[in-house]
C-alpha positions as CSV (number, residue, x, y, z in Angstrom):
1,X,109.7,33.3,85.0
2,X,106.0,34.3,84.6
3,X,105.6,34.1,88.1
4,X,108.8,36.3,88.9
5,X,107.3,38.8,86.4
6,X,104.0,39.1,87.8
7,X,105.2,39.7,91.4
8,X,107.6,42.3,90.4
9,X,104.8,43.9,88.5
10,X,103.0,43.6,92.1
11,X,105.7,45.5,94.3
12,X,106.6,47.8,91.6
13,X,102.7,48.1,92.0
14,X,102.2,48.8,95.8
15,X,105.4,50.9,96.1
16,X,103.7,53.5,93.2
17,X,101.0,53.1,95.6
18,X,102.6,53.8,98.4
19,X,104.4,57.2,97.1
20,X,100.9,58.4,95.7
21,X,99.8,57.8,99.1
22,X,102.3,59.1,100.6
23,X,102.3,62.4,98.4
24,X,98.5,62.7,99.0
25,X,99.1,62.5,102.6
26,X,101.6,65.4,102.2
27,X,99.5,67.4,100.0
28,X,96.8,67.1,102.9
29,X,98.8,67.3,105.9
30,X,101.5,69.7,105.2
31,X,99.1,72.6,104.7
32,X,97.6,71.9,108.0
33,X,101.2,72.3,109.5
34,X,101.7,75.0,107.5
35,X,98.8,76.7,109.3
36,X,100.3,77.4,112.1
37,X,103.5,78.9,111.1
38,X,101.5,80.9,108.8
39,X,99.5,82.0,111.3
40,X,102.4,83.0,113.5
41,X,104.5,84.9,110.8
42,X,101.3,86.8,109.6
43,X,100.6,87.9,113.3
44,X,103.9,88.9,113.8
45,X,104.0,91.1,110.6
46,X,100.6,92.8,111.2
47,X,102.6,93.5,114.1
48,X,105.7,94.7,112.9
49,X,103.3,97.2,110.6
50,X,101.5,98.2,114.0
51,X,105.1,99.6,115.2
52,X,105.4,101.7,112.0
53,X,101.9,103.5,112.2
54,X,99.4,102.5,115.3
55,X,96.8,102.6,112.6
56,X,96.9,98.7,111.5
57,X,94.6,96.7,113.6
58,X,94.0,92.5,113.1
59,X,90.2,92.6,114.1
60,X,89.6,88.9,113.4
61,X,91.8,85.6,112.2
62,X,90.2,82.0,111.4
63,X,92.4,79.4,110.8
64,X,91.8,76.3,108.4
65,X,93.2,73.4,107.0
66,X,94.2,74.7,103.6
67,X,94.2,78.1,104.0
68,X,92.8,80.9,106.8
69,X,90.9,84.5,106.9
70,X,92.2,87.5,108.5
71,X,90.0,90.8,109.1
72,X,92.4,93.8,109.2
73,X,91.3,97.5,109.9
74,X,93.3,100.6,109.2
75,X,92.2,103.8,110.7
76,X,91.5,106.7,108.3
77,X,90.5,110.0,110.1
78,X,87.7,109.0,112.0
79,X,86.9,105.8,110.8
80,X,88.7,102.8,109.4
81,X,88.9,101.1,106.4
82,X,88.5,97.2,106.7
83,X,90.3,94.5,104.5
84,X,89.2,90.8,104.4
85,X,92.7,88.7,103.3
86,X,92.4,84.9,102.1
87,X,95.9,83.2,103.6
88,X,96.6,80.2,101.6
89,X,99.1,77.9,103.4
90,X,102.3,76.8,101.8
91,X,104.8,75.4,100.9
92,X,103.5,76.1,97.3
93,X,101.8,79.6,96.2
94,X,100.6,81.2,93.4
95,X,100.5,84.9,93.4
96,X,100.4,87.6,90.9
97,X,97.9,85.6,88.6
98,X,99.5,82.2,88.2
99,X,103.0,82.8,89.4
100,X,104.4,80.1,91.5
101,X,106.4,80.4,94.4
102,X,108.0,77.6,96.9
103,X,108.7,77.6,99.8
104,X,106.3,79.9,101.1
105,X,104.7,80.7,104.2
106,X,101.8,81.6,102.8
107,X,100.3,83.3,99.8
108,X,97.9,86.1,101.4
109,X,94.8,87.5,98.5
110,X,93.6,90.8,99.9
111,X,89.9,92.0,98.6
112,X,90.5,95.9,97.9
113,X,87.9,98.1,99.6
114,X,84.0,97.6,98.0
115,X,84.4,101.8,97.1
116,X,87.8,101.9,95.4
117,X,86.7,98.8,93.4
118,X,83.5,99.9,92.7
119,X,84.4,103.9,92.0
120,X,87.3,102.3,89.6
121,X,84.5,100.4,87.9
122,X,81.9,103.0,87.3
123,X,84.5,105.3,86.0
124,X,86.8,103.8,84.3
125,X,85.6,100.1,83.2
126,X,85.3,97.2,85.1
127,X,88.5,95.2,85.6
128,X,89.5,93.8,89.3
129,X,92.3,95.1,91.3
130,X,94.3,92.2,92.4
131,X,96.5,92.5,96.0
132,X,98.6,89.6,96.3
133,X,101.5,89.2,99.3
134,X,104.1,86.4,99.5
135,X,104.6,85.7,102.7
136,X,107.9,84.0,103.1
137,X,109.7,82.1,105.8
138,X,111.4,84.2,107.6
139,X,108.4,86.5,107.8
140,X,109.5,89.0,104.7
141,X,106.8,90.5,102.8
142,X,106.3,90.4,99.2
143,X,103.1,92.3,98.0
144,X,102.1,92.8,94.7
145,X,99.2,95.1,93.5
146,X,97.6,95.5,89.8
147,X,94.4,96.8,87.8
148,X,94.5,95.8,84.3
149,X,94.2,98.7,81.3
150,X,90.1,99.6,80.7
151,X,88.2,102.4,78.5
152,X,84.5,103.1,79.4
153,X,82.5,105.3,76.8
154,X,79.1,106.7,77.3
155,X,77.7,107.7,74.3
156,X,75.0,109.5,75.5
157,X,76.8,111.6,77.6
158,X,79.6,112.1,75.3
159,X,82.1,110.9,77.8
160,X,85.2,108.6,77.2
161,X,87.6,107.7,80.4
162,X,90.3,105.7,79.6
163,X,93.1,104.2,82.9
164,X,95.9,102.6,81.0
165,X,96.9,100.3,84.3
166,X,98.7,100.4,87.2
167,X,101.6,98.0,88.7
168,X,102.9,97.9,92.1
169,X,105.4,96.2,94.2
170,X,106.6,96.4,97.9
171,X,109.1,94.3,99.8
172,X,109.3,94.7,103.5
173,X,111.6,92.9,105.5
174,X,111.9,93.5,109.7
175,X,114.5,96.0,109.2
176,X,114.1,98.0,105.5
177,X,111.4,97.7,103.0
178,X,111.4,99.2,99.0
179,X,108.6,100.2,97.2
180,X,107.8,100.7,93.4
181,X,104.6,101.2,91.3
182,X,103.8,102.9,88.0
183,X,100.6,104.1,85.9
184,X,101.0,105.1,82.6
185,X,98.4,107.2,82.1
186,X,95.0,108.3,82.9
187,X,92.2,110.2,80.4
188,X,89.0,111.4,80.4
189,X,87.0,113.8,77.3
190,X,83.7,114.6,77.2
191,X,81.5,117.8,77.1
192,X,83.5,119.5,79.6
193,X,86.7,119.8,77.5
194,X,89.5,116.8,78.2
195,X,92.1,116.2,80.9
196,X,95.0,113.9,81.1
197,X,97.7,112.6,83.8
198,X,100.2,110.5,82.6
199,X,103.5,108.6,83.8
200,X,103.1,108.8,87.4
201,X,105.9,106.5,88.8
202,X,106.4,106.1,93.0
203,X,110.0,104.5,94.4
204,X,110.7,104.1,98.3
205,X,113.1,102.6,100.0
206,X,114.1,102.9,103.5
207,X,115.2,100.9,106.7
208,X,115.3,100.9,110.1
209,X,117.4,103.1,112.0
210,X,118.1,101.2,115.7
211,X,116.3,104.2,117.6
212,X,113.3,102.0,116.1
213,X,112.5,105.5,113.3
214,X,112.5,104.9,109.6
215,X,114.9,106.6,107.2
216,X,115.2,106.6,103.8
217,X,114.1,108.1,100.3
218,X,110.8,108.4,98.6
219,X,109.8,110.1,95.3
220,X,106.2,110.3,93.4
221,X,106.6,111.9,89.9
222,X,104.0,112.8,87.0
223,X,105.3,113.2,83.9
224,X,102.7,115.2,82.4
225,X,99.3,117.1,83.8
226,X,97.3,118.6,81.0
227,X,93.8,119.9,81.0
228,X,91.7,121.5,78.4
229,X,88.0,123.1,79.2
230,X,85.7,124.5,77.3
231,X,83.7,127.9,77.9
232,X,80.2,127.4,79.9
233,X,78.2,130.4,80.7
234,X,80.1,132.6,82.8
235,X,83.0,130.5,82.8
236,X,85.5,131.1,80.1
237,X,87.5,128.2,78.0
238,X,90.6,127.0,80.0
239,X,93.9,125.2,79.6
240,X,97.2,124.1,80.9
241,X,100.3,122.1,80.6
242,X,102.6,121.3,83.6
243,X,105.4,118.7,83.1
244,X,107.9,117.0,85.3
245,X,106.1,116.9,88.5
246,X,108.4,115.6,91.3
247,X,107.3,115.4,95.3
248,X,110.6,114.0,96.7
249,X,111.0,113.3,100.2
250,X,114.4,112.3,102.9
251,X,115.2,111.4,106.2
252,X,118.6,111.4,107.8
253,X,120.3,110.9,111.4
254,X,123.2,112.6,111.6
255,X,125.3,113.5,115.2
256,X,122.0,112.1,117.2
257,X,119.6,114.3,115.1
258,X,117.0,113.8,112.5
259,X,116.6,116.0,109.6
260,X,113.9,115.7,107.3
261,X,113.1,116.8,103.7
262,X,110.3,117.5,101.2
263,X,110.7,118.9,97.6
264,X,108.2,120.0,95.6
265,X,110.1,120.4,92.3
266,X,108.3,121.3,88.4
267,X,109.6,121.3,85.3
268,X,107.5,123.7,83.5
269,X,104.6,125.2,83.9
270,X,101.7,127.0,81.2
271,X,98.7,127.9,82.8
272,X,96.5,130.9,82.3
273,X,99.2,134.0,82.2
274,X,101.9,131.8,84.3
275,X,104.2,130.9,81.9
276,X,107.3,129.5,84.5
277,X,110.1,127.0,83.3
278,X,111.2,125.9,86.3
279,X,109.8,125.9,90.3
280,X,110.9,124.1,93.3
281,X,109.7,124.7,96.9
282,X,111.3,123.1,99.8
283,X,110.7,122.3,103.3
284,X,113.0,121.0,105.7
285,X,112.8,120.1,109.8
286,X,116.1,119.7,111.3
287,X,117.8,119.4,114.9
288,X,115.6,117.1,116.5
289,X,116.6,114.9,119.0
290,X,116.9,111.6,118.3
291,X,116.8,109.9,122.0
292,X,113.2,112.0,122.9
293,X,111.4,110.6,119.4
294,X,112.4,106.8,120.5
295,X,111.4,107.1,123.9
296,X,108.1,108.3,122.8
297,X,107.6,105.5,120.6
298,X,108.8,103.6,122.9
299,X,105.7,104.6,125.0
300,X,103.5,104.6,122.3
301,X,104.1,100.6,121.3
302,X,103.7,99.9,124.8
303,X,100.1,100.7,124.8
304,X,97.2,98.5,124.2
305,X,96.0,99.8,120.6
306,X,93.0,102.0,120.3
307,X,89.8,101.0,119.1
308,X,88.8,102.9,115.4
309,X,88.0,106.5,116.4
310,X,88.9,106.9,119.7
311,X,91.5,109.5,120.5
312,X,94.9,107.6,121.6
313,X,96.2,111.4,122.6
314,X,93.6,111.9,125.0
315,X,95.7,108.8,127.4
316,X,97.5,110.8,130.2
317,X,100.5,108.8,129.7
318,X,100.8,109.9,125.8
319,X,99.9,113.4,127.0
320,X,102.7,113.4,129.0
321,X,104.7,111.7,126.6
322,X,103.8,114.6,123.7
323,X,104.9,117.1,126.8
324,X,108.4,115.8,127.2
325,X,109.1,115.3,123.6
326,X,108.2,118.8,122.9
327,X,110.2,120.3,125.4
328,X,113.5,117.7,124.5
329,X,113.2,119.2,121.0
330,X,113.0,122.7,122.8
331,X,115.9,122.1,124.1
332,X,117.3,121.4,120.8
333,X,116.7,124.6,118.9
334,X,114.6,122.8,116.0
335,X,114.5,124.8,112.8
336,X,111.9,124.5,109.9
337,X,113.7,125.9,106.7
338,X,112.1,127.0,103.5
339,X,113.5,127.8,100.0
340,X,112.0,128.8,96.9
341,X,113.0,129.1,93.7
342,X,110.9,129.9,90.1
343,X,111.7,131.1,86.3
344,X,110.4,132.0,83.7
345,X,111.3,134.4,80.6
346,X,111.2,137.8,82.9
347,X,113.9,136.0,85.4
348,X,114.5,133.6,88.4
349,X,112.7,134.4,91.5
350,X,114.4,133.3,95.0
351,X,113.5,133.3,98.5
352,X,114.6,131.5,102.0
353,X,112.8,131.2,105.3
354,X,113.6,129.8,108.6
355,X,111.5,129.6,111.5
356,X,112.9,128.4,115.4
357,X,111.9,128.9,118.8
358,X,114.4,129.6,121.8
359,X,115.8,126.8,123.9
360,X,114.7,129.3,126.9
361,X,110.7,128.0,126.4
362,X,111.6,124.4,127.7
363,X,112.2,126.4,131.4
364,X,108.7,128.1,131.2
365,X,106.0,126.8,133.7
366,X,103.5,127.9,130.4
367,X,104.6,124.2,129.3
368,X,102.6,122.8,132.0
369,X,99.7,124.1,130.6
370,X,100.1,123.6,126.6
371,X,98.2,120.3,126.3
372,X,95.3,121.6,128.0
373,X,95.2,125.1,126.8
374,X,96.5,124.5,123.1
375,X,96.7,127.0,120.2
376,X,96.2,129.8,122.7
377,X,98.9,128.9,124.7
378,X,101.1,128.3,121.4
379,X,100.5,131.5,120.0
380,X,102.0,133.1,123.4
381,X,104.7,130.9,123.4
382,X,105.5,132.1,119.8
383,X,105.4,135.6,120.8
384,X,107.6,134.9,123.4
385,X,110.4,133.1,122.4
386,X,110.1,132.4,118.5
387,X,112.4,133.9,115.7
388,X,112.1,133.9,112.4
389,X,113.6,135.7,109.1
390,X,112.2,135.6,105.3
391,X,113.6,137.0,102.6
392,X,111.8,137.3,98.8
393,X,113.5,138.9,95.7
394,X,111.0,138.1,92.2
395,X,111.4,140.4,89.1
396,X,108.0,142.2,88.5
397,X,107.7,140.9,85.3
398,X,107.4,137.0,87.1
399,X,104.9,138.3,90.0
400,X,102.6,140.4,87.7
401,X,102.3,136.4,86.3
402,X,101.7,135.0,89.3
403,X,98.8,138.0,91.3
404,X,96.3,140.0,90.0
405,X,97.3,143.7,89.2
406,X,95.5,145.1,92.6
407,X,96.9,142.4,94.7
408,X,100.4,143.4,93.7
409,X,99.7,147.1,94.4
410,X,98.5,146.3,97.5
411,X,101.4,144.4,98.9
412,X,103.3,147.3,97.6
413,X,101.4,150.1,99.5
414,X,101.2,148.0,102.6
415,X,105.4,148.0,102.5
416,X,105.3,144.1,102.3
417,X,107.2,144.7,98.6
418,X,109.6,147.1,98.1
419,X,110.9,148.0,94.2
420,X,114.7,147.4,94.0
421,X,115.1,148.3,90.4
422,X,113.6,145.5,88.1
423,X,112.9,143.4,91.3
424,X,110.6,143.5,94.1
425,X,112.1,142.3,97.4
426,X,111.1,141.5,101.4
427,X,112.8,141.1,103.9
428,X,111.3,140.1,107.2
429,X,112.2,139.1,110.6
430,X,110.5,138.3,113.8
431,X,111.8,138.8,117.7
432,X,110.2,139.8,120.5
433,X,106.5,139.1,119.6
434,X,107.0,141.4,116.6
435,X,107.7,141.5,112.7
436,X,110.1,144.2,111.2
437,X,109.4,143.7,107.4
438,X,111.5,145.9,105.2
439,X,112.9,147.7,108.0
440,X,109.0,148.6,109.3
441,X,107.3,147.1,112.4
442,X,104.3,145.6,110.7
443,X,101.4,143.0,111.8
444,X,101.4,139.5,110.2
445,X,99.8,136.2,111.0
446,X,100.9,133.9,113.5
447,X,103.7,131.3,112.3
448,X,103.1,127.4,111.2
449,X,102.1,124.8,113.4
450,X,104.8,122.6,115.0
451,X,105.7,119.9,113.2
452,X,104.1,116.7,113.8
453,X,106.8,114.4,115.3
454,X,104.6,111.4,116.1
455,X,105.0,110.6,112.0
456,X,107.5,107.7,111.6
457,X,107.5,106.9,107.9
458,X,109.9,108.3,105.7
């Protein structure tokens, strides 16, 4: 019986044996394997972010046996900013801290930029910013970003900052991604006086539309902007109050057209004399074709990416691309609308603007030319074919808020305002390389630039 006992004690013995062995061969070999597929997904989403904005570049990946390093550059301006990422191969992660995640692709650490940490640090108190992204199977992206709450005082230069934190989130599948993030607040006081933002809040969402463009919603708002500064030399003692900050942005497709829209809305405003409880301005491109923008993107993923700096517009092909998308939108009749709208206690100000160009343009052998020749050859082809109209009504009572007393006498004497009892109104339209402003021929600047239609996000 003693016998029997011991040798069960023995196989009971090697078969823990062989499942510690067996799980140590797992834990060492699986994230080997795991490598590769994370290697393959994170390539093919650098990718994927490539054909929303030509600015992501992969300079560098090294694969290892637990986990990899990637070198990513996006171009800012003229340079780029460069981001080292730590891709720890799955199935198990830990992201956000010590948040655990299986199955994973990968867990992916990002190390922000040396100057954002640093700047962060030296002003507001040294805390790191953490960038943590999921990277799941079937390639979707979760990323998570945070910066814990910190107050820096320097007593000798009377000067208190205070960043109460910030939170972050983006998912980003092939085909739609969503995006959230909030900051409570952010301080600062010293000699100067004291200034304040607080509850700033950004939500996104948007997918892809099959002509490859990205539609959607997006809206950044600031709950409160206050500032407070105190009188030095020939400065004088300032302060203001602006709440319910809103920039709100859509894009829609609609009968093989894109319309976009941006709304700059406030709740109320106390600055100086301006004393407005409500103001929203609004812009909005609309008729543009559809089947021209994909075909130029199209072209544009097609090319090898540029190297930070250089000029991808200078490529013939893209020049020729730009060409033939301007005149298809030509063709089109694109309009950029404006409306505004203010009040305050004196009464609601309104105005409405809308800017096109004729169809007629896309037949002129000018175009041939407009690459090469540029704003010159715009501002002829404005004063040739564009129209506009505008049209301002504002009690005085709001303007005399908003200019100084000489400026408002001199838009009046020029003709630009006209008195209409308690208002002041204009009305202005342009046609045949000229503007008739309140019924008077009159000389204005030139119009806006185009709009830039090489911009994919929404």
């Amino acid at each position: 019986m003693f016998a029997s006992r011991t040798g069960s004690a023995r196989a009971a013995a090697r078969t823990a044996y062989l499942v510690a062995a067996a799980c140590l061969a797992a834990a060492i070999v699986v994230p080997a394997l795991f490598g590769a597929h994370a290697e393959r997904v994170y390539r093919d989403s650098v990718a994927q972010l490539g054909t929303t904005s030509r600015a992501f570049r992969l300079e560098s990946y090294r694969r290892g046996w637990f986990s990899s390093q990637a070198v990513v550059s996006v171009t800012a301006g003229r340079g780029a900013i460069t981001f080292v990422q730590h891709v720890h191969h799955g199935p198990l992660g830990f992201y956000n801290g010590w948040h655990v995640v299986f199955p994973v692709a990968a867990v992916v650490d990002t190390e922000p930029p040396p100057t954002m940490q640093n700047n962060l640090d030296r002003f507001f108190g040294e805390a790191p910013i953490y960038i943590s992204t999921v990277v799941e199977m079937d390639g979707t992206l979760d990323t998570y970003v945070s910066r814990a709450a910190t107050v820096r005082s320097d007593a000798a230069q009377k000067f208190t900052a205070r960043f109460d934190g910030f939170d972050m989130e983006m998912h980003l599948s092939k085909d739609a991604y969503v995006i959230r993030g909030d900051a409570p607040g952010v301080t600062a006081a010293g000699a100067f006086g004291e200034a304040g933002v607080a509850g700033l809040t950004i939500r996104g969402k948007s997918h892809r539309h099959p002509s490859g463009l990205w539609l959607g919603d997006k809206v950044l708002k600031i709950s409160r902007v206050n500032y407070s500064t105190v009188a030095a030399g020939a400065r004088p003692s300032a302060s203001g109050l602006i709440n319910d900050i809103a920039l709100a942005g859509q894009s829609r497709i609609g009968a093989g057209h894109l319309n976009v829209r941006d709304t700059l809305s406030v709740g109320t405003i106390e600055a100086g004399a301006v004393r407005l409880s409500a103001m929203s301005l609004g812009f909005e491109f609309s008729n543009l074709p559809v089947d021209a923008i994909e075909r130029f993107f199209n072209v544009l993923s097609s090319l090898p990416p540029s190297a930070p700096g250089l000029q991808t517009q200078q490529s013939p092909i893209v020049k020729r691309q730009i060409l033939e998308l301007f005149v298809a939108a030509i063709k089109e009749s694109p309009i950029l609308s404006i409306d505004l709208h203010a009040a305050s206690a004196a009464g609601e100000a309104r105005g409405k603007a809308a800017f096109g160009i004729s169809p007629d343009l896309a037949n002129d052998p000018m175009l041939n030319n407009l690459l090469s020749q540029g704003r010159g050859l715009l501002a002829q082809a404005w004063n040739k074919y564009g129209r506009a109209s505008a049209e301002l009504v504002a009690p005085a009572g709001l303007l005399a808020q908003v200019t100084r007393p000489e400026q408002l006498k001199q838009l009046e004497q020029s003709g630009i305002l006209i008195r209409d009892g308690a208002n002041y109104v204009c009305r202005a339209a342009f046609k045949d390389g000229g503007w008739l402003v309140n019924g008077h021929e009159m000389k204005l600047p030139a119009p806006p630039s185009r709009p830039n239609l090489t911009s994919r996000s929404s």
